[in-house]
C-alpha positions in Angstrom: -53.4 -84.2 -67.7 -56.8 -83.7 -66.8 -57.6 -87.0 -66.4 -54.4 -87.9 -64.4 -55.2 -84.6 -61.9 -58.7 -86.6 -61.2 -57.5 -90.2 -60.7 -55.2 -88.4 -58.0 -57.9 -87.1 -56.2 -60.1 -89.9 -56.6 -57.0 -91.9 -55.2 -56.6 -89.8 -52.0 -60.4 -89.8 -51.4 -60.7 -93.4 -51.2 -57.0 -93.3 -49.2 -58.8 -91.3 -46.7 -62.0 -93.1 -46.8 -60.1 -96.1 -45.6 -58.3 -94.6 -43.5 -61.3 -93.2 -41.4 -63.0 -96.0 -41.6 -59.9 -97.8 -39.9 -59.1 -95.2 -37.4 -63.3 -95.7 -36.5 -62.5 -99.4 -35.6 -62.1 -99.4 -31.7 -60.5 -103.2 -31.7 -58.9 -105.5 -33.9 -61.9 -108.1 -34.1 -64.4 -105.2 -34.7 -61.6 -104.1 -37.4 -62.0 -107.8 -39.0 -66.0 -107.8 -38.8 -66.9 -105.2 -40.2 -68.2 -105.4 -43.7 -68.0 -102.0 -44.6 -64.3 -102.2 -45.0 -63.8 -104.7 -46.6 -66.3 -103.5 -49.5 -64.4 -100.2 -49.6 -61.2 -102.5 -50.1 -63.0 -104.2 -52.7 -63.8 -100.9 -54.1 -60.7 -99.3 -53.5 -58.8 -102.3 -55.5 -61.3 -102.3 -58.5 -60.7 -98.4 -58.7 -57.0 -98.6 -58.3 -57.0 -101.0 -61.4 -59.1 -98.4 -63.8 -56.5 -96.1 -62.8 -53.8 -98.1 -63.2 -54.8 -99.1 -66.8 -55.5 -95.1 -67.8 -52.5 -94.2 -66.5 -50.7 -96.6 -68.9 -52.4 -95.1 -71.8 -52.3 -91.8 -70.9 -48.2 -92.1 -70.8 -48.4 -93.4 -74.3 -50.5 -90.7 -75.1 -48.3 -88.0 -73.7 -45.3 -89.5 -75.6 -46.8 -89.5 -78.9 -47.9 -85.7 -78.1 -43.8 -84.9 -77.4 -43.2 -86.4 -80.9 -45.4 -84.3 -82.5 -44.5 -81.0 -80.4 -40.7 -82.1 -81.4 -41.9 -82.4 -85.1 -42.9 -78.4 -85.2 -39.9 -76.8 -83.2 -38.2 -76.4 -86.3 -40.3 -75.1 -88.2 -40.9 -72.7 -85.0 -37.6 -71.9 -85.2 -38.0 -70.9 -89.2 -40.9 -68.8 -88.6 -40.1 -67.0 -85.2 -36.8 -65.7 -87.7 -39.0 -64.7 -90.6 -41.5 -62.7 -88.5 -38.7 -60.9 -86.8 -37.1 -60.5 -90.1 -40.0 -58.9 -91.4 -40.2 -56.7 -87.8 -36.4 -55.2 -88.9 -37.8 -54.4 -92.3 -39.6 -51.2 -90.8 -35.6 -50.2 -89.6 -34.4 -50.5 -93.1 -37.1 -48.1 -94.4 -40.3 -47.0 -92.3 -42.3 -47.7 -96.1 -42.2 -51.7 -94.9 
C-alpha cells in the first residue's frame, strides 16, 4: 500500500513536470528543440515501466494477503464466541 501511495505521487510529479515544462515552450518548433523534454519523456517512460512492473507484483501480493486474512475469519469467528462466552460467565456467578 505504501509502495503503491509513492508510485502515485512519483507519477503526478513527473505528470506535472511535463506538463510545465510544455506549458514553458512559447512555439511549437521551440517545443520540438528542446532537449530537456524529451529527456524528461525518456525519464518519464523508464519510470512509468518500474511502476508498471511493481504494480503487477504488488496485486499479486495483495491477493495472496486476502487468502490468508480469509484463512483466519473463522477461526475469528470461534474465538470472538469463546471470549464472550467466557465474558457471560461473570452473569452466571460473579466467582468466574
Amino acid at each position: 500500500m505504501e509502495s503503491n501511495a509513492k508510485n502515485a505521487k512519483v507519477t503526478y510529479d513527473l505528470e506535472n513536470k511535463i506538463l510545465h515544462t510544455l506549458s514553458a515552450a512559447s512555439e511549437i518548433m521551440e517545443l520540438l528543440a528542446d532537449d530537456n523534454l524529451i529527456d524528461i519523456l525518456a525519464e518519464s517512460k523508464e519510470v512509468s515501466d518500474e511502476i508498471a512492473e511493481q504494480t503487477k507484483i504488488s496485486a499479486v501480493a495483495e491477493k495472496q494477503i486476502d487468502e490468508t486474512r480469509e484463512r483466519f475469519r473463522t477461526v475469528a469467528f470461534r474465538a470472538s464466541i469463546l471470549f464472550f462466552c467466557i465474558v457471560d460467565l461473570a452473569n452466571i456467578d460473579p466467582m468466574y
